[in-house]
C-alpha positions as CSV (number, residue, x, y, z in Angstrom):
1,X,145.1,220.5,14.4
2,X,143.2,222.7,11.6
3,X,141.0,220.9,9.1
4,X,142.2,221.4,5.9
5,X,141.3,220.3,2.5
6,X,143.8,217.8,0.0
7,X,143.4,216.2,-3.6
8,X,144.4,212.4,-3.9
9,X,145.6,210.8,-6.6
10,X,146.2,206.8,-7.7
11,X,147.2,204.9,-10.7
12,X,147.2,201.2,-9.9
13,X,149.6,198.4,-11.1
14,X,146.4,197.5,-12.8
15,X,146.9,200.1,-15.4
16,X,142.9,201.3,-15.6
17,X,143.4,204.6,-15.2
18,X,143.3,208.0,-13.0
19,X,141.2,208.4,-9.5
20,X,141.2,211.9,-7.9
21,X,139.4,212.4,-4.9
22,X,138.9,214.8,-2.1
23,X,138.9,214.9,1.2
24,X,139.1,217.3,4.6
25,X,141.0,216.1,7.5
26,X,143.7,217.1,9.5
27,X,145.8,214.0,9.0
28,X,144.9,211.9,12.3
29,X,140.7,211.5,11.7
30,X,138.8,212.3,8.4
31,X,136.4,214.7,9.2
32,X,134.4,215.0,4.8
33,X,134.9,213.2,1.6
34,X,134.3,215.3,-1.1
35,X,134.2,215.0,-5.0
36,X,135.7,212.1,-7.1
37,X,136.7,212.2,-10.7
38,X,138.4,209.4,-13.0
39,X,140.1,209.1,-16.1
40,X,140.5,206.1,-18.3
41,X,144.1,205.4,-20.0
42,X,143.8,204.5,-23.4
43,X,145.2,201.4,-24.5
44,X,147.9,203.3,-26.3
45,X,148.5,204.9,-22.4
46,X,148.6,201.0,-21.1
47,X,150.5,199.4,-23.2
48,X,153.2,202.8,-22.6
49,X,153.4,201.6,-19.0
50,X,153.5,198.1,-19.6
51,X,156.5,198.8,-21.7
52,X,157.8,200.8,-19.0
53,X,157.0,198.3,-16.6
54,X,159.2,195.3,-18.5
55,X,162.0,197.9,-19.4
56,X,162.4,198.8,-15.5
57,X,163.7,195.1,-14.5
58,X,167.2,196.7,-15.6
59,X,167.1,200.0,-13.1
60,X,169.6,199.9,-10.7
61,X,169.2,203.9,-10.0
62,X,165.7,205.3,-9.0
63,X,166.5,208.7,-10.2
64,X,167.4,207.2,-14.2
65,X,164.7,207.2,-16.8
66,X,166.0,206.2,-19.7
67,X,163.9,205.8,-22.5
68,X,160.4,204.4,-22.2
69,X,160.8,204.5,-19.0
70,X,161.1,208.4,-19.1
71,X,158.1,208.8,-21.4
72,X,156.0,206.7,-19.2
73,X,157.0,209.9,-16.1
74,X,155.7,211.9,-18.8
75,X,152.6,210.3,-19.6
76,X,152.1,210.0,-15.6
77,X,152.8,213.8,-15.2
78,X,150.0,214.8,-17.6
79,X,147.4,212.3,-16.8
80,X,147.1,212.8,-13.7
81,X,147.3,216.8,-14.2
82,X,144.2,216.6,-16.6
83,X,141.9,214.4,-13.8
84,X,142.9,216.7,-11.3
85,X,142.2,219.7,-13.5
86,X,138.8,218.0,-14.6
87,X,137.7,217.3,-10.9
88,X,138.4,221.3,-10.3
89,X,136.7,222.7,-13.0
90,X,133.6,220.3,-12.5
91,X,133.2,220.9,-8.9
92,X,134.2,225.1,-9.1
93,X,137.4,223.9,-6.9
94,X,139.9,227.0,-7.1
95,X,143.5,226.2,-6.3
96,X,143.3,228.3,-3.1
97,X,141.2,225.8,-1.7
98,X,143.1,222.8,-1.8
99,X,145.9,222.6,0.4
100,X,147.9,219.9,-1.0
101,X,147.6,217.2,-3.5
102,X,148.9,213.9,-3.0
103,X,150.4,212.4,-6.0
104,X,151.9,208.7,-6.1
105,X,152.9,208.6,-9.5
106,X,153.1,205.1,-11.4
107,X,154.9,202.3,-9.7
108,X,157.4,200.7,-12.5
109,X,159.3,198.4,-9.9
110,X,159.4,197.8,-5.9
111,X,162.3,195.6,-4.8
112,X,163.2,196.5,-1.7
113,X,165.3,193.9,-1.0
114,X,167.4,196.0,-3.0
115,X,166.4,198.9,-1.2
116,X,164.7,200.1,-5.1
117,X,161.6,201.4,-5.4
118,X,160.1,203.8,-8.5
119,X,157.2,205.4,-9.0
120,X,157.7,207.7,-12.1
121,X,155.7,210.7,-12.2
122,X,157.2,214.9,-11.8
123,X,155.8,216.4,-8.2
124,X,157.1,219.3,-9.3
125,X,155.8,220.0,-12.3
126,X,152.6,218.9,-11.1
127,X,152.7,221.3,-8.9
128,X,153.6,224.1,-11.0
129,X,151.0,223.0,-13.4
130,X,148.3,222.9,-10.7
131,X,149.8,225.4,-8.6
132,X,149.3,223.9,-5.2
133,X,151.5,221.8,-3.4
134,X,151.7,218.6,-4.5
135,X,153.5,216.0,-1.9
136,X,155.0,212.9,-3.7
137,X,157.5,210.4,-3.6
138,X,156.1,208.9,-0.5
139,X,157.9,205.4,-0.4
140,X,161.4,206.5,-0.8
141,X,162.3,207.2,3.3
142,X,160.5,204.0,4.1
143,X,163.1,202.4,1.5
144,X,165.8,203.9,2.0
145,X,165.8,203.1,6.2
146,X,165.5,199.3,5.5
147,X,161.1,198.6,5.1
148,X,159.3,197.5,2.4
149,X,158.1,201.0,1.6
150,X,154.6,199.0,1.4
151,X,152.0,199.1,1.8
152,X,151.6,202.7,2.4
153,X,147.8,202.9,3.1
154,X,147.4,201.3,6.3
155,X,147.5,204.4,8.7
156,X,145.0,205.8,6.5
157,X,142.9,202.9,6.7
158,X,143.3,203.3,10.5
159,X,141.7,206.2,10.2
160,X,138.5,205.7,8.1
161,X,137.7,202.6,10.2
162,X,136.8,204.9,13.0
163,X,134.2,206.0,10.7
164,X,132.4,203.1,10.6
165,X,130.3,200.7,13.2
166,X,131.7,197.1,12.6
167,X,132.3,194.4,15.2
168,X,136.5,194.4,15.8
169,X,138.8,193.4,14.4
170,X,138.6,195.2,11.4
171,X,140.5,193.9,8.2
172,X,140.5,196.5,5.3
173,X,141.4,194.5,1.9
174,X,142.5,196.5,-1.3
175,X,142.3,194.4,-4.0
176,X,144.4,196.4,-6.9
177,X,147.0,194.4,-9.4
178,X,148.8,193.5,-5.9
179,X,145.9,192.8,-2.5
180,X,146.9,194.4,0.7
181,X,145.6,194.0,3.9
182,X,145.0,196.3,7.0
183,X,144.5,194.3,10.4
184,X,142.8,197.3,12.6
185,X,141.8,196.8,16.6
186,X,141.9,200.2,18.1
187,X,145.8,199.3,18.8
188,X,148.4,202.6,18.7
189,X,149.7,201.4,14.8
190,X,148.1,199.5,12.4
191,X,149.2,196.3,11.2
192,X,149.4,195.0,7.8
193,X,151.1,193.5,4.7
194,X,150.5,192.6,0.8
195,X,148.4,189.1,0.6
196,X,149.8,188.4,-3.1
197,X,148.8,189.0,-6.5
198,X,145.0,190.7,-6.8
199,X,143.5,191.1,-10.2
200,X,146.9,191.4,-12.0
201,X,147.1,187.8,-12.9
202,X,143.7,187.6,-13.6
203,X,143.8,190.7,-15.7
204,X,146.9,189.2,-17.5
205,X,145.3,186.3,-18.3
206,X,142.0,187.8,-19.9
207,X,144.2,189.9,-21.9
208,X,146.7,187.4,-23.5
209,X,144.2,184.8,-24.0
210,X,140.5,186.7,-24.9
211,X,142.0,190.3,-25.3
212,X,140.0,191.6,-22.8
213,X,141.1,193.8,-20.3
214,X,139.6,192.0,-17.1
215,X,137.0,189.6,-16.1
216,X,133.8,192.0,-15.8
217,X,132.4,190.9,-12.6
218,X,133.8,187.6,-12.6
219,X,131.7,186.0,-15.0
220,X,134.1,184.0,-16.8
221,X,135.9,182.9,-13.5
222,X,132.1,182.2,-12.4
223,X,131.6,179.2,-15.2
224,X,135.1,177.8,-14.6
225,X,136.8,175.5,-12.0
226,X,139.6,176.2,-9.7
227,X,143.0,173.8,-10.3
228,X,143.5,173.2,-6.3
229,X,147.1,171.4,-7.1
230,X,148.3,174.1,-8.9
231,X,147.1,177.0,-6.4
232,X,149.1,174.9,-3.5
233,X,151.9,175.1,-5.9
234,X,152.1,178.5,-5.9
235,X,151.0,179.2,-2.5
236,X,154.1,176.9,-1.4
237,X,156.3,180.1,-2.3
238,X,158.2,180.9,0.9
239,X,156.5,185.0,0.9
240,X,152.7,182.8,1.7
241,X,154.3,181.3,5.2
242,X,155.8,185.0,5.9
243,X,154.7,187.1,8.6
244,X,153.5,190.6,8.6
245,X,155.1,193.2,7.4
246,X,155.9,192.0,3.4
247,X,155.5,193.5,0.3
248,X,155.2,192.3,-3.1
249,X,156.6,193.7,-6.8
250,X,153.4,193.3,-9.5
251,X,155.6,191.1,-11.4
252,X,156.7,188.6,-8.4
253,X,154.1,186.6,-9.6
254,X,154.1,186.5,-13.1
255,X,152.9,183.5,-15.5
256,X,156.9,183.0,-16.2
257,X,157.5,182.5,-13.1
258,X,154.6,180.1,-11.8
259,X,154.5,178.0,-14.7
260,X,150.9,178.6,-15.8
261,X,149.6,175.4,-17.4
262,X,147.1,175.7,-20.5
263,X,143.9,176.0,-18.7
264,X,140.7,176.7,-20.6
265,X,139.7,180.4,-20.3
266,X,136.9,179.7,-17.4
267,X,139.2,177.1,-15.7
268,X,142.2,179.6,-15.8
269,X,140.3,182.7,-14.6
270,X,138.7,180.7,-12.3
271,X,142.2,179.5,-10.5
272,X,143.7,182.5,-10.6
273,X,140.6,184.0,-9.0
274,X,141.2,181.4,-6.4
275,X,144.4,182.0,-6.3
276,X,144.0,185.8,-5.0
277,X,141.4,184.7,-2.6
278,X,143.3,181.8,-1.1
279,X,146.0,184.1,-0.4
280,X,144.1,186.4,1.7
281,X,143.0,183.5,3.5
282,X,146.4,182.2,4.3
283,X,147.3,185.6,5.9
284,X,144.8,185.2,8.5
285,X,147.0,183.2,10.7
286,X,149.3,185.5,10.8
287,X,147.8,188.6,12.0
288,X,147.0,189.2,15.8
289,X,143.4,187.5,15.5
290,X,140.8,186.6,13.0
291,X,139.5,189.3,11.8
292,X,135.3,189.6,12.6
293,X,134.6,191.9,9.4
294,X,136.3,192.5,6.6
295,X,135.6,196.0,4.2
296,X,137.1,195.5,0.4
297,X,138.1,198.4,-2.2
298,X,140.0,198.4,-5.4
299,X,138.9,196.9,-8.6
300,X,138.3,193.7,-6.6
301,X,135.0,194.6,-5.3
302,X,133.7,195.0,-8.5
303,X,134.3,191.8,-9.2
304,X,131.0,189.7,-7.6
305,X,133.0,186.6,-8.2
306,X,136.1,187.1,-6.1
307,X,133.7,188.7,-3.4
308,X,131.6,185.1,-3.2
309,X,134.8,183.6,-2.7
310,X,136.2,185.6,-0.1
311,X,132.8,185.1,1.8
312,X,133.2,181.6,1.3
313,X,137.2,181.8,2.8
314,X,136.9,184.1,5.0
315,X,133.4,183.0,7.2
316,X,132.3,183.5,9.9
317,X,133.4,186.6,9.5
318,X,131.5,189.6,7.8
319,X,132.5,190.5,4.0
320,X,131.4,193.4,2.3
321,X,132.3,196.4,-0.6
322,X,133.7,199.6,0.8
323,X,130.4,200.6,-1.1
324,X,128.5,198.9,0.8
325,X,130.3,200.2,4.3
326,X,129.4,204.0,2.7
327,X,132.8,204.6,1.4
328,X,134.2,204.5,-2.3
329,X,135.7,201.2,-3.4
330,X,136.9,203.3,-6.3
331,X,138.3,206.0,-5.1
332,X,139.5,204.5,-1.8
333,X,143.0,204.8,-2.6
334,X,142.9,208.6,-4.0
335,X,141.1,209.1,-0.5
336,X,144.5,207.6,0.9
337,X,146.8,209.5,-1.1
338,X,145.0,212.7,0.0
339,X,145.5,212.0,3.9
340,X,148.8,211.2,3.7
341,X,149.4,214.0,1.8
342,X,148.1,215.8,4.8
343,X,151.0,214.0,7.2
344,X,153.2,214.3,5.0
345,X,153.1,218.6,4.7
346,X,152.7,217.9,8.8
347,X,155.4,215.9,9.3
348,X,153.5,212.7,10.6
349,X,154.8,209.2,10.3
350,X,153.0,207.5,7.3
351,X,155.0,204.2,7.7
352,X,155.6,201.9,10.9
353,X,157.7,199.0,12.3
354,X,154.0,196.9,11.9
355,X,153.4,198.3,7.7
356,X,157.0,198.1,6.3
357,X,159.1,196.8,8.6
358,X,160.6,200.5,9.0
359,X,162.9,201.0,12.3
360,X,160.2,203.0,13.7
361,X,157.5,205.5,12.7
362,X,158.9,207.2,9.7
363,X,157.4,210.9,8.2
364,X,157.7,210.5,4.3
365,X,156.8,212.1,1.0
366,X,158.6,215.3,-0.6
367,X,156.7,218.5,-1.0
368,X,157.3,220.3,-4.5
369,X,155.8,224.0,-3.9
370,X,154.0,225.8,-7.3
């Protein structure tokens, strides 16, 4: 199949911002990765979606967005417009040369027990906006057909492990407000599954109790020390003992619902960095083998603490930053957005029996045309 060339796009349950990023592929191997751009949300912008995020519990129809809810599709429409708009005009990209973007929009609830997932966001005026194609909605078919609709990235991260020289098998770890996993081994699909809450508690917690908006490279979580009674607690929820494919809601977790005790700010960011880490631990029995090396992106490699700690967990085996594998732990997941993009105008299955939990491989996403 012809090479072509597609925009990504991510805004994260962790509420930082904007990634855009470019790649050239023809939606089975990644054959460039081009230029990256990011936007900041403001904290106006965050506390919009956090609003959105709490007013969402009540949706019962993933086409309704009623108040907030609908200012928060707004707000997604239009951010994500200006980062791809800046990444263009910074890198002379004309709209001719980009086939497709791939736009996920903002996630405001996943239950797909109830078969309800919503990620607000307009493809289509995106697309008239940018004029290119912009292919969105990507976890509704998944849904809809009885999976989790999550995690989406694994057949992408299929792909961009072929690009790299690591002893198999190969575990690709995003660590964004929720951590997924990707279990790859040169088998036909990959396998994987959400671990359980990533820096979203951790983030939580910085906020409410020092107003900061994380713990910069794990330096308050470094002086603290981990309450090992309460993480078994938590990890005693039946989702831990699950096997592969599951998928989590950012709010499954939440301090209301784990009875957080009044720990010190070190001790608390400390557990709950724990916490995260232990999790990806306990999902190691459940995949096909141990993995030998394991690659992590998302705002979780940034943080040196969590990345001791998985080394720690996760030995014998290899830990390292996507940076440090040559890829973007940054922009990882625009990278993602933009291949599956690429299936998605193709017609390839995005979502499998061993990612959601679908029936069987499943095409996805909905093409809005300029």
């Amino acid at each position: 199949m012809t090479v072509i060339r597609a925009i990504g796009l991510m805004s994260g349950t962790s509420f930082d911002g904007v990634d855009a990023a470019v790649i050239e592929t023809d939606g089975e191997r990644i054959t460039g990765f081009g230029p990256t751009a990011y936007r900041p949300f403001s904290d106006d912008e965050r506390n919009l979606l956090r609003q959105a995020l709490a007013a969402a519990v009540t949706l019962t129809d993933r086409r309704a967005r009623p108040g907030v809810i609908g200012e928060a599709e707004a707000l997604t429409t239009q951010t994500h417009a200006e980062t791809v708009e800046r990444l263009m005009a910074e890198h002379a990209i004309a709209p001719a040369d980009i086939a497709v973007v791939g736009f996920h929009g903002q996630t405001v609830i996943h239950n797909p027990l109830a078969r309800l997932t919503v990620q607000v966001g307009d493809g289509a005026a995106l697309a008239k906006r940018l004029g290119i194609a912009v292919a969105h909605d990507f976890r509704a078919n998944d849904v809809a057909a009885g999976g989790q609709g999550a995690p989406l990235v694994p057949v992408f991260h299929r792909a961009i492990v072929a690009t790299v020289d690591r002893p198999h098998p190969v575990a690709v770890l995003n660590i964004g407000g929720v951590a997924n996993v990707t279990f790859c081994d040169g088998g036909p699909d990959p396998i994987a599954c959400d671990t359980g809450p990533g820096n979203a508690l951790i983030d939580d917690f910085m906020r409410a109790r020092t107003g900061a908006r994380y713990d910069d490279n794990g330096d308050v979580a470094a002086t603290g020390r981990p309450d090992a009674r309460f993480i078994d607690r938590v990890l005693g929820h039946p989702f831990f003992g699950q096997r592969p494919p599951k998928s989590l809601d950012r709010n499954a977790f939440a301090f209301a619902n784990i009875g957080l005790p009044e720990f010190s700010v070190c001790d608390g960011a400390a557990t709950l960095s724990a916490l995260t880490v232990e999790a990806v631990g306990r999902v190691v029995p459940h995949l096909p083998a141990p993995p030998r090396a394991w690659i992590v992106g998302g705002g979780g490699a940034r943080n040196a603490t969590l990345m001791r700690m998985l080394a720690a967990r996760l030995k014998p085996a290899s830990v390292e930053t996507a940076d440090q594998a040559g890829w973007s732990a940054d922009a990882l997941e625009a990278q993602a957005f933009a291949f599956l993009a690429v299936r998605c105008l193709r017609g390839l299955p995005i979502t499998f029996p061993t990612t959601t939990g679908a029936p069987k491989p499943l095409a996805g996403g909905v093409v809005a045309r300029p």
